[in-house]
N, C-alpha and C positions, 0 to 999 in steps of 0.2 A: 126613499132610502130608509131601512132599519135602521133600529139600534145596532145592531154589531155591525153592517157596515160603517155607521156612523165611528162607532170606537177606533174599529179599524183605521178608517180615515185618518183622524185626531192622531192616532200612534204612529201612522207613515209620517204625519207631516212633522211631528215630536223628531223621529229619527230622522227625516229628513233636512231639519232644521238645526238639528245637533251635525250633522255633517257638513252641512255648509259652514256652520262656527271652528266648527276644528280646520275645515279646510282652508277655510279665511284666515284663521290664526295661524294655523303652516304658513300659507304664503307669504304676510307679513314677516313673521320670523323669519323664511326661508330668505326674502332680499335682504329684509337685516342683516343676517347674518353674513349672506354672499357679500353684501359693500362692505361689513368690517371683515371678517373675513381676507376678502383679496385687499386689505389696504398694507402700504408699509408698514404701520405701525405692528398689526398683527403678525408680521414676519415678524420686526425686531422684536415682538412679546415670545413667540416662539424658538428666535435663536436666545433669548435670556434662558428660559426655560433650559435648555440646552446645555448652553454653557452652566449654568448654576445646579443642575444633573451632574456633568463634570466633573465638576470641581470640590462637587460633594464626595465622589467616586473613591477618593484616598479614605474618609472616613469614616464610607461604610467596609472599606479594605474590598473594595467593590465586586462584594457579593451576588449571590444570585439574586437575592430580593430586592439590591439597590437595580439591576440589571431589570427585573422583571415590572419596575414600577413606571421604568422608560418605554416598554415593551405594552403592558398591557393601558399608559394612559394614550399614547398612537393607535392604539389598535382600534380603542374607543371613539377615540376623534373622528380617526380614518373612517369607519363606519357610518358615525352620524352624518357626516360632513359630505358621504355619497348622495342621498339623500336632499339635503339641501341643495348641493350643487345639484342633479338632474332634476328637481323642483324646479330652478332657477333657468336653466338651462330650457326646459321644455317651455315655457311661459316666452321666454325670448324668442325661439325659432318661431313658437307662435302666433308672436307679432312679427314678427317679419316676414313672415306666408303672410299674413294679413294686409299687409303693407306692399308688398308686394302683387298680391293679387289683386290689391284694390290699383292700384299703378297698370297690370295688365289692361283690366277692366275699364279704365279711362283711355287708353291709347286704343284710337278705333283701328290702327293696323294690326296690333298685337292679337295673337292667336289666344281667344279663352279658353282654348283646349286644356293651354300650359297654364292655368287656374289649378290649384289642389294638384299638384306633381307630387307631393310628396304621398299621394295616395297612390300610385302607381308602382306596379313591381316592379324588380330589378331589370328583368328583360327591357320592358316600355318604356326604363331608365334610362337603358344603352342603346335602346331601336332610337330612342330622340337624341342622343346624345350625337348619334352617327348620324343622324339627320342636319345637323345644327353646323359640324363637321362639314360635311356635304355642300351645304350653304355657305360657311366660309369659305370652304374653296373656292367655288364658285366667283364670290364676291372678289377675292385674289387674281385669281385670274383675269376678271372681268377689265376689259380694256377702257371700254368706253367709260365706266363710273371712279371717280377719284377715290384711291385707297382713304379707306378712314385711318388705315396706320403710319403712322409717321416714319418717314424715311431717317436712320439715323443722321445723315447729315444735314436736315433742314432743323430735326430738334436742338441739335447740338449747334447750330447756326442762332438757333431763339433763344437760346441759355443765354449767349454773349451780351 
């Protein structure tokens, strides 16, 4: 390896190691935010917010700038908050394909096909969906095997 390969090198893993720090630090931030975020309290911080917009509303004779500072601090939020949320959002479904396909992969009946579905296009979404379909029927109809679903009057018989 040369010198300038070498440099080279040193600068990809420079950049590459500044991306992994910002993207570890999104993430963090991003669940932080998601837990406080969807918590109650952050709703009643934001209907305060609200109300005290309001009620301030008579004494700016509720002009366009008191109007615009409601307007443009949502817009802000609303924006960031997209972000965080599909941050948070895509890491979840993540683990659960994960968790999920680790659960196929142990059940020796289970099809590994149905592993990485979400890889799959729309069509081969709905060609298995009608297949699954298909199978249900089947299994309804099926005489000899005992319904896995419960007959309303045997559930309602268990409640008691």
């Amino acid at each position: 390896m040369n010198k300038n390969q070498s440099k080279e090198s040193k600068k990809n893993e420079r950049e590459r190691d500044l991306f992994c720090i910002v993207s570890d630090a999104f993430r963090v931030f991003a669940r932080r935010c998601a837990v406080m975020m969807g918590s109650a309290w952050a709703f009643a911080g934001a209907l305060l917010v609200i109300l005290v917009w309001l009620v301030t509303g008579p004494t700016f004779h509720f002009s366009d700038t008191w109007q615009l500072i409601i307007n443009t601090a949502t817009t802000i939020i609303t924006f960031l908050m997209v972000f965080v949320i599909q941050n948070t959002q895509n890491r979840d479904a993540k683990a659960v394909h994960l968790k999920l396909d680790e659960l196929i992969r142990a059940i020796k009946e289970a099809r590994n096909e149905l592993v990485d579905l979400e890889d799959l296009s729309d069509d081969e979404l709905k060609s298995l969906e009608e297949q699954f379909r298909r199978m249900r029927a089947r299994a309804e109809n099926d005489e000899t095997r005992p319904s896995r679903h419960a007959e309303p009057v045997e559930s309602a018989e268990r409640t008691r």
